[in-house]
N, C-alpha and C positions, 0 to 999 in steps of 0.2 A: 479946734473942734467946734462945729454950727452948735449953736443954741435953739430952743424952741423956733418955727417959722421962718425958716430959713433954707428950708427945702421942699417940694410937690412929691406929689405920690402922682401916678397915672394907673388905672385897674379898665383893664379893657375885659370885658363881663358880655355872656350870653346865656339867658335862660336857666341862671342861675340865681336868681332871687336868696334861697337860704344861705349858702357857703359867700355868697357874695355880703347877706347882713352878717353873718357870723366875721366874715377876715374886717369890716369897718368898725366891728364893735371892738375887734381885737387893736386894732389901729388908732382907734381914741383912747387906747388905756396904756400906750406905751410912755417909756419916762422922756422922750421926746417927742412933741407933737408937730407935725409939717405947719409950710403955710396953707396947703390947702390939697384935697385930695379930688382929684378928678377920674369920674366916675363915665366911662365912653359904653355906653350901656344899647348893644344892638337885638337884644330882644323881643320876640314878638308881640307881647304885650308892654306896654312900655307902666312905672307906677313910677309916678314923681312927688307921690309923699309917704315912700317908703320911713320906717319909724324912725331907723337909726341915723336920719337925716340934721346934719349940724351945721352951725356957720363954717367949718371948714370945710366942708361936702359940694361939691358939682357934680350933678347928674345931668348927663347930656347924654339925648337919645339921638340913634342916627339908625339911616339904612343901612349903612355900610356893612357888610357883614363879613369883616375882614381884621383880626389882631392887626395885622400891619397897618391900614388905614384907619381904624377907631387909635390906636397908642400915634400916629399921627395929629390926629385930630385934639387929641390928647394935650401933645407938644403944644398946637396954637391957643392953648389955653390957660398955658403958664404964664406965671407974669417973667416979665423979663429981666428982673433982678434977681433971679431966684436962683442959690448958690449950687442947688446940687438936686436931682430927681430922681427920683426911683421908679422901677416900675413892677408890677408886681400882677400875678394872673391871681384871678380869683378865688378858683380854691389852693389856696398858700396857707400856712396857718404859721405865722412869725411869732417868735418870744415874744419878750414883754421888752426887750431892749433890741430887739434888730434893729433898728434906725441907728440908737446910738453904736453900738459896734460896728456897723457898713461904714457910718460915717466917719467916727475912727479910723478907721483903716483907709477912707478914701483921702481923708488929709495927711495924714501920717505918711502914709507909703510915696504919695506926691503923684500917685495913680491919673489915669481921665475916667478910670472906671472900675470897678470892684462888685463883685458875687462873692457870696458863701455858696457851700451845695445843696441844694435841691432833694431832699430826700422822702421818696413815699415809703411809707410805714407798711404799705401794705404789700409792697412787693420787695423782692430779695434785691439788693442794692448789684449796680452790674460794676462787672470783675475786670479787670485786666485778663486780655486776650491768654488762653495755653489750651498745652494739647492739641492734634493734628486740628482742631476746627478752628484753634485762635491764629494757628499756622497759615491756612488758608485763607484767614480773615485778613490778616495781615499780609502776604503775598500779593492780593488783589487791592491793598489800601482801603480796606473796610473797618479796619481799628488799630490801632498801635497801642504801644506800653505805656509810650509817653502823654501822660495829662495833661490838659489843655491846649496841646496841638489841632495845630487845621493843616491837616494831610492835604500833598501834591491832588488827591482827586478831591478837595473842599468837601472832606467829610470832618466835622468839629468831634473830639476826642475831653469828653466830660472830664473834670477832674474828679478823679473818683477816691482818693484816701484821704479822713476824716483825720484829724487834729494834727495837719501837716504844718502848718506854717501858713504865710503866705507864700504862694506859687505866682511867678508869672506865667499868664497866657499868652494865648494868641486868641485867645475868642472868648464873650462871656456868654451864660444862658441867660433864658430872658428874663428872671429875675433878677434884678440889677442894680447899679446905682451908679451915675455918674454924677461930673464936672459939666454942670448943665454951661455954663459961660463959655466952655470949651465945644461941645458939639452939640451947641442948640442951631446953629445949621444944618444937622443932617438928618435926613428922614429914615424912613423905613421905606420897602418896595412899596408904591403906590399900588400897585397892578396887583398883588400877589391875595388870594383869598382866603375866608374861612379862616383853621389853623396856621395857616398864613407860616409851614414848617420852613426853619432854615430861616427868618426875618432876623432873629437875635446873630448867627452869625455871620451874613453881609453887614448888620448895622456895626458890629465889633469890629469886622476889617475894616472897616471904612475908618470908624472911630482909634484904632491902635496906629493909624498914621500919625496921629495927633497926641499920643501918648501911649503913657504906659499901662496895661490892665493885670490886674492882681484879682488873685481869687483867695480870699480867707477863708482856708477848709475847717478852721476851728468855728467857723456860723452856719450853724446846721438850718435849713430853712424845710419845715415840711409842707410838702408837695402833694397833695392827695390825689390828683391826675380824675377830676370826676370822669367816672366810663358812659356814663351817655350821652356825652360831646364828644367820644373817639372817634377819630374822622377813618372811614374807610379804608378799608388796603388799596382797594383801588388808586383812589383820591391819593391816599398816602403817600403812594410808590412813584403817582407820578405828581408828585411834590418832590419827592427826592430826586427826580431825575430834573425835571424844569426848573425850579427855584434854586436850584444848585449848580446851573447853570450860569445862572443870572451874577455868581459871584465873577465870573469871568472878568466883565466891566470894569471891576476893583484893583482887578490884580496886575501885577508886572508880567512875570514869567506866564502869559497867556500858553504857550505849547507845550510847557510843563504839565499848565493845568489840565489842558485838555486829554494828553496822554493817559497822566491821571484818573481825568472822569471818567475817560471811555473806558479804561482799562478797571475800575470798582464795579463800574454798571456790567461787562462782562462776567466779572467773578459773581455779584448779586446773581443775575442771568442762568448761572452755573449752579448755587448751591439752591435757587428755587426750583430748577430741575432735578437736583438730585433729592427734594423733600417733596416730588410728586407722590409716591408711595406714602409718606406716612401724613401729607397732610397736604392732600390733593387740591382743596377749593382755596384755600388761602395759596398754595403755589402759584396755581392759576390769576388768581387775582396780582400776585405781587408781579406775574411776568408780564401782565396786563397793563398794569398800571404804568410799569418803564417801558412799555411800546407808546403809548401814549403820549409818554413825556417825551419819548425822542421822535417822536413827530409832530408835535410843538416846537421843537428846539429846531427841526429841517422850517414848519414852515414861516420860523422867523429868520432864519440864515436866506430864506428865497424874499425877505421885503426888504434886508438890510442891504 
């Protein structure tokens, strides 16, 4: 088990100044303290003598206005004896011991990477697929039973039952913690923006080459999902459709995977056609947004 300073935090932060001092304040009072917490802050207004500010605190401002390239920038910012990192979105609101039990669990288990779940308070926690709609959910590979899978069309499958054990995955969410000494080689998508969706599960398949990943459902971590940084359906949909592409690069079974995607992005395709009646502009949008993305994915299949 790490002792005090012996692991970073990374918090990749936008225009959120209060939930952002409230999770550092939370973070200096835990019974583990990091070596140092790094603060990738792409904000419009940039304040670099925010209060809650301490010798373990790096606040770095940048343009980049990209989760995947601010928690990059992140990475070059740790020192390089540093046993193990986390990385955590800003509005999270952790116990008072999550460092020590992630970390437990990341040496214990002999893991390269470990998550607890993610859970907001404010909305109904999501279920395992049933019923003719978890049927067709599953049919088109848009969800399965099984937790912590990353289905043939590289859609990632949350672990979703609380005081399970440890579970191995196949993918972590992007709250996290690794074996920094193990994949402080691998980045995040350079290229990919904003919510930057789908960055935590290419950075996992990359990273479960090189080990094992475990998810502790008994470390509840709450997630309060601030709603006005929700990024568009538009934007959204076609994140799910290009960014999720991108895992391709990664994987072996390439024609697996593609059968896969094309065959999710049809079923998606299908059931935002059948919710034009009851919720027209958001259909519109979500069909919109995966034309888009599959015309990103033609015009880089025409440069490669």
């Amino acid at each position: 088990m790490l002792a005090n300073g012996t692991f970073s935090v990374i918090i990749a932060t936008r225009n959120r100044k209060i939930p952002l001092k409230q999770l550092i304040e939370s973070l200096l009072k835990q019974s583990l303290l990091p070596k140092s917490i790094i603060i990738v802050d792409s904000s419009d207004i940039f304040e670099n003598s925010l209060e809650y500010l301490s010798e373990l605190v790096t606040h770095i401002h940048t343009s980049k206005k990209s989760i995947a390239q601010q928690r990059n920038l992140g990475l070059l910012n740790v020192c390089q004896d540093t046993a193990a990192i986390f990385f955590l979105d800003d509005d999270t609101c952790p116990e008072m011991n999550y460092f020590d039990k992630m970390l437990t669990t990341l040496w214990s288990s002999g893991a390269i990477g470990v998550s607890g779940l993610a859970l907001n308070p404010k909305r109904i926690q999501r279920k395992k697929p049933s019923g003719l709609q978890g049927t067709i959910r599953k049919f088109f590979l848009l969800d399965s039973n099984k937790d912590g899978a990353v289905l043939k069309s590289g859609i990632g499958i949350p672990v979703r039952e609380i005081n399970n054990g440890w579970i191995e995955a196949e993918w972590l969410i992007g709250c996290s913690c690794w074996n920094y000494q193990k994949i402080k080689h691998i980045q995040f998508e350079e290229d990919f923006k904003g919510y930057s969706l789908g960055e935590d599960l290419i950075f996992s398949v990359r990273a479960r080459k090189l080990g094992q990943l475990i998810v502790d459902s008994n470390i509840i971590l709450q997630h309060i999902e601030m709603l006005q940084n929700e990024t568009n359906i538009i934007q959204k949909n076609f994140m799910w459709v290009y960014y999720r592409f991108r895992l391709s690069k990664y994987l072996d079974g390439k024609f697996q995977f593609y059968l896969g995607f094309y065959w999710s992005i049809i079923g998606r395709i299908l059931v935002s056609i059948f919710s034009i009646f009851l919720q027209p502009k958001k259909s519109f949008h979500q069909i919109f947004g995966i034309v888009i993305g599959l015309g990103y994915i033609f015009k880089a299949s025409l440069k490669s």
